[in-house]
C-alpha positions in Angstrom: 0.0 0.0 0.0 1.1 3.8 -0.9 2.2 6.3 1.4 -0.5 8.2 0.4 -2.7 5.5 1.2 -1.9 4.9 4.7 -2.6 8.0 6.1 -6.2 7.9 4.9 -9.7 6.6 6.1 -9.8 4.2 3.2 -8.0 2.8 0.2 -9.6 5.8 -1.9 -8.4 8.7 0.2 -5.5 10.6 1.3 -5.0 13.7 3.2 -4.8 17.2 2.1 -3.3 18.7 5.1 -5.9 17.3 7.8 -8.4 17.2 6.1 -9.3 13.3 4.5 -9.9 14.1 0.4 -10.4 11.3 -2.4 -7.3 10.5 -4.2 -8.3 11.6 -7.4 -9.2 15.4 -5.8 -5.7 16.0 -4.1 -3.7 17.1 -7.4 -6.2 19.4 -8.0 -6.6 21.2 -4.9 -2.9 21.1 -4.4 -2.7 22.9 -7.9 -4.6 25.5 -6.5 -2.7 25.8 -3.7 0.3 26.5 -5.9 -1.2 28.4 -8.7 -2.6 31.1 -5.7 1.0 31.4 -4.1 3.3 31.7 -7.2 3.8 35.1 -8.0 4.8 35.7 -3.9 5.9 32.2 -3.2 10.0 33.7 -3.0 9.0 36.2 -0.8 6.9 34.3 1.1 10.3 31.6 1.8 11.9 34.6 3.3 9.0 35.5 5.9 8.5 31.9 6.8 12.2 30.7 7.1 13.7 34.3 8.3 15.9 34.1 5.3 17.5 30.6 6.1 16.1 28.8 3.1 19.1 30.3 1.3 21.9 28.4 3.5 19.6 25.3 3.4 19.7 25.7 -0.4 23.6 26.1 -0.6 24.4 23.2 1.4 22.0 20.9 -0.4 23.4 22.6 -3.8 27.1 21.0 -2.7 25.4 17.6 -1.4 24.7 16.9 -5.0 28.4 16.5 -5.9 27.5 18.3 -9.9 30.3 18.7 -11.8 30.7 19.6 -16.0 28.5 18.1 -18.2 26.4 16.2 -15.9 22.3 15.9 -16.3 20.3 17.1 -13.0 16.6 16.6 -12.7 15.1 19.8 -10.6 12.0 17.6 -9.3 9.0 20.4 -8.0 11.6 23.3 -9.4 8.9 25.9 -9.2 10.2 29.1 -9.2 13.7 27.7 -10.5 16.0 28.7 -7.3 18.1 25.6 -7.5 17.9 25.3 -11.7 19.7 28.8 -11.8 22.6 27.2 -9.0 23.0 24.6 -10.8 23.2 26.1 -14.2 26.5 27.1 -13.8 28.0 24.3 -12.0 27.0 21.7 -15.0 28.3 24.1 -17.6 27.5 23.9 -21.7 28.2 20.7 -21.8 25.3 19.3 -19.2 21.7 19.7 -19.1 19.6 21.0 -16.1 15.4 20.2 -16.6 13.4 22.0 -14.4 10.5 20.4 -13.8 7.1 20.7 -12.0 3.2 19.4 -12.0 2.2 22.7 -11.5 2.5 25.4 -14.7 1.9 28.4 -12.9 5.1 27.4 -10.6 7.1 26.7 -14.2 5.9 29.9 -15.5 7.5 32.0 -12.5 10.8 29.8 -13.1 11.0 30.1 -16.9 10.6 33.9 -16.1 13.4 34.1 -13.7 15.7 32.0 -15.7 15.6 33.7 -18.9 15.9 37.3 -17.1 19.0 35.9 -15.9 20.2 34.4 -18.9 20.8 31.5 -17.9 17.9 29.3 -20.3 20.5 28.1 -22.9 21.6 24.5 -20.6 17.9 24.6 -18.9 14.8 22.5 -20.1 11.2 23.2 -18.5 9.1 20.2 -18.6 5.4 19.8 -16.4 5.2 16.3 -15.2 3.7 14.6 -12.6 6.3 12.8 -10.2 4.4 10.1 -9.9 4.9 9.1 -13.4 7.8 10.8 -14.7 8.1 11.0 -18.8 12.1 10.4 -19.1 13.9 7.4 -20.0 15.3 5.0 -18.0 18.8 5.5 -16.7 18.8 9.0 -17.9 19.9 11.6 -14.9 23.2 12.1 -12.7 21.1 13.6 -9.8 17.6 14.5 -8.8 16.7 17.0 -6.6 13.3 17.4 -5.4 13.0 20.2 -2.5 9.9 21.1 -0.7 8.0 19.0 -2.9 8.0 15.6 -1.6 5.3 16.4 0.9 2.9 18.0 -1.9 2.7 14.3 -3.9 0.0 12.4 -3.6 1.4 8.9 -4.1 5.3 9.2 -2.5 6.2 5.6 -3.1 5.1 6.1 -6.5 7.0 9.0 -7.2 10.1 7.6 -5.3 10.1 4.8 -7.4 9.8 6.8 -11.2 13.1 9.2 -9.8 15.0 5.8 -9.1 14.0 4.5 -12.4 15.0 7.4 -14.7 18.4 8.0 -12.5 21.5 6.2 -13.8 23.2 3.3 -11.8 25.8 4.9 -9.1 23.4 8.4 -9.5 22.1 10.3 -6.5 18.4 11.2 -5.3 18.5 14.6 -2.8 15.3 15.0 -1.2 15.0 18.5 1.0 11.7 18.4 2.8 10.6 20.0 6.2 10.9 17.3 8.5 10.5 16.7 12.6 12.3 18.5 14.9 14.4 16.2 17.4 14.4 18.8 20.2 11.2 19.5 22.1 11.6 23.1 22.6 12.7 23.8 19.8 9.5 21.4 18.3 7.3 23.6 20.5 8.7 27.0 19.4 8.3 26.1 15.3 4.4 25.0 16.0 4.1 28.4 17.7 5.9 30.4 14.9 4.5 28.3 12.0 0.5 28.7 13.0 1.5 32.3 12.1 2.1 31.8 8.4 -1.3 31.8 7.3 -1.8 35.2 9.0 1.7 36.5 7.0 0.0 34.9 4.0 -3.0 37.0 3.7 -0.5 39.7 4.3 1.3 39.1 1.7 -0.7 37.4 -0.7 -3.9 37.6 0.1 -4.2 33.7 0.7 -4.4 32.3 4.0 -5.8 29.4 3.1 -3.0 28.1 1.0 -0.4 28.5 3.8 -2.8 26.8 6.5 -2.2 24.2 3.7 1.4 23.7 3.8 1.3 24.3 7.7 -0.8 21.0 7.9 1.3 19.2 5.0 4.5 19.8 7.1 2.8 18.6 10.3 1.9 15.6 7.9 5.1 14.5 6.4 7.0 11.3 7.3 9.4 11.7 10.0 13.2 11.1 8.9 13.5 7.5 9.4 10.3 6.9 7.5 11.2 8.4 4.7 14.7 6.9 4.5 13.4 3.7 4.6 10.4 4.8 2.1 13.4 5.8 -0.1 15.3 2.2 0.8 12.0 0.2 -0.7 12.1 2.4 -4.1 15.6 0.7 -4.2 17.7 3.2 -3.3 20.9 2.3 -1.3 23.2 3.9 1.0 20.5 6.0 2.5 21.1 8.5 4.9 20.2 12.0 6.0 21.5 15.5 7.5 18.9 17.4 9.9 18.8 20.9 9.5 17.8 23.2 12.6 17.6 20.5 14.7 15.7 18.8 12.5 12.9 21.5 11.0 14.4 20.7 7.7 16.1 16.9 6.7 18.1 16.8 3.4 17.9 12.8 2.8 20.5 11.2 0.1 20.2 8.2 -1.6 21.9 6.1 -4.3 20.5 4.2 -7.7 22.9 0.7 -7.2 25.6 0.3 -9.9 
């Protein structure tokens, strides 16, 4: 049985923060969720994270290991803050797809890309991640950050990123995760219920970030999701928490 399956009532229904939805119903209200928050979803990683995101970003950039000419998957790029890192680092001579289910998210990172000029070793592609539409053995690393938590089957979509990566590549997954110190725990509930509040600030939407409040809060914990990663057949699985744990980055390896 799925991930996504367990957590609900029945075999036809997952959750959507709390709240118990049919299967079919999720992508499309999680769509929404992201096609509402786009245009402010940068800022909005600023307010929520107290500018931090960007050192989480950096040190997951160098867990990758990318060097010239190698082919990186950006898995749930949205707004293309890790396509444009690792632009550079692959060079002319390797490919960088950013990718993501939802096409407002794509639009923002297309945008940003080519303002930067930086669109000539990047692909955009919409796919689900449940079923991804690349080839077997194609990729030297995928990265899917903040996105994990948003999918609606996660053994499904584990499984298609270990099928298109090739034998001895890597799979980074960043994903809010659960905090191994109490207070610490205690202090990020507090500060968190006050996104949806900065939301409608900010965007108007408060609904949205109530959303990825509850998604967080329902997330596999660290050791569930290496060993989730360990049944797509994945080896060598392991992760780093970040902030005592508010953020994981977990690594694992296609076998040779």
């Amino acid at each position: 049985m799925s991930e996504s399956n367990k957590t609900g009532n029945s075999e036809n229904t997952t959750h959507f923060g709390y709240e118990e939805v049919p299967l079919a119903e999720k992508e499309k209200r999680v769509g929404e969720v992201f096609r509402s928050v786009a245009s402010k979803y940068d800022v909005m990683n600023d307010v929520m994270s107290l500018g931090s995101h960007r050192l989480i970003k950096r040190f997951t950039v160098e867990m990758t290991a990318l060097r010239t000419g190698h082919k990186v998957l950006d898995l749930a790029g949205g707004t293309g803050d890790f396509s444009i890192k690792f632009s550079p680092i692959v060079g002319e001579s390797g490919q960088v797809v950013l990718a993501d289910i939802n096409e407002a998210m794509l639009n923002v990172g297309r945008d940003r890309v080519i303002d930067k000029g930086l669109s000539k070793n990047i692909d955009f592609v919409q796919v689900n991640a449940e079923e991804l539409p690349f080839s077997d053995n194609t990729f030297d690393c995928i990265c899917i950050a903040y996105g994990l938590r948003n999918v609606t089957d996660k053994d499904a979509a584990l499984a298609s990123m270990q099928r298109v990566l090739k034998p001895g590549g890597r799979l980074i997954v960043l994903e809010f995760s659960k905090p191994t110190n109490d207070f610490i725990g205690k202090a990020y509930d507090v500060y968190s219920n006050l996104w949806p509040a900065a939301g409608q600030l900010i965007t108007g939407d408060s609904d949205s970030y109530r959303y990825l409040v509850e998604s967080i809060r329902m997330h596999p914990d660290q050791e569930t999701l290496k060993r989730m990663m360990e049944a797509a057949g994945l080896e060598k699985c392991k992760y780093e928490n970040v902030m005592s744990g508010i953020c994981a980055i977990h690594l694992g390896f296609k076998p040779h």
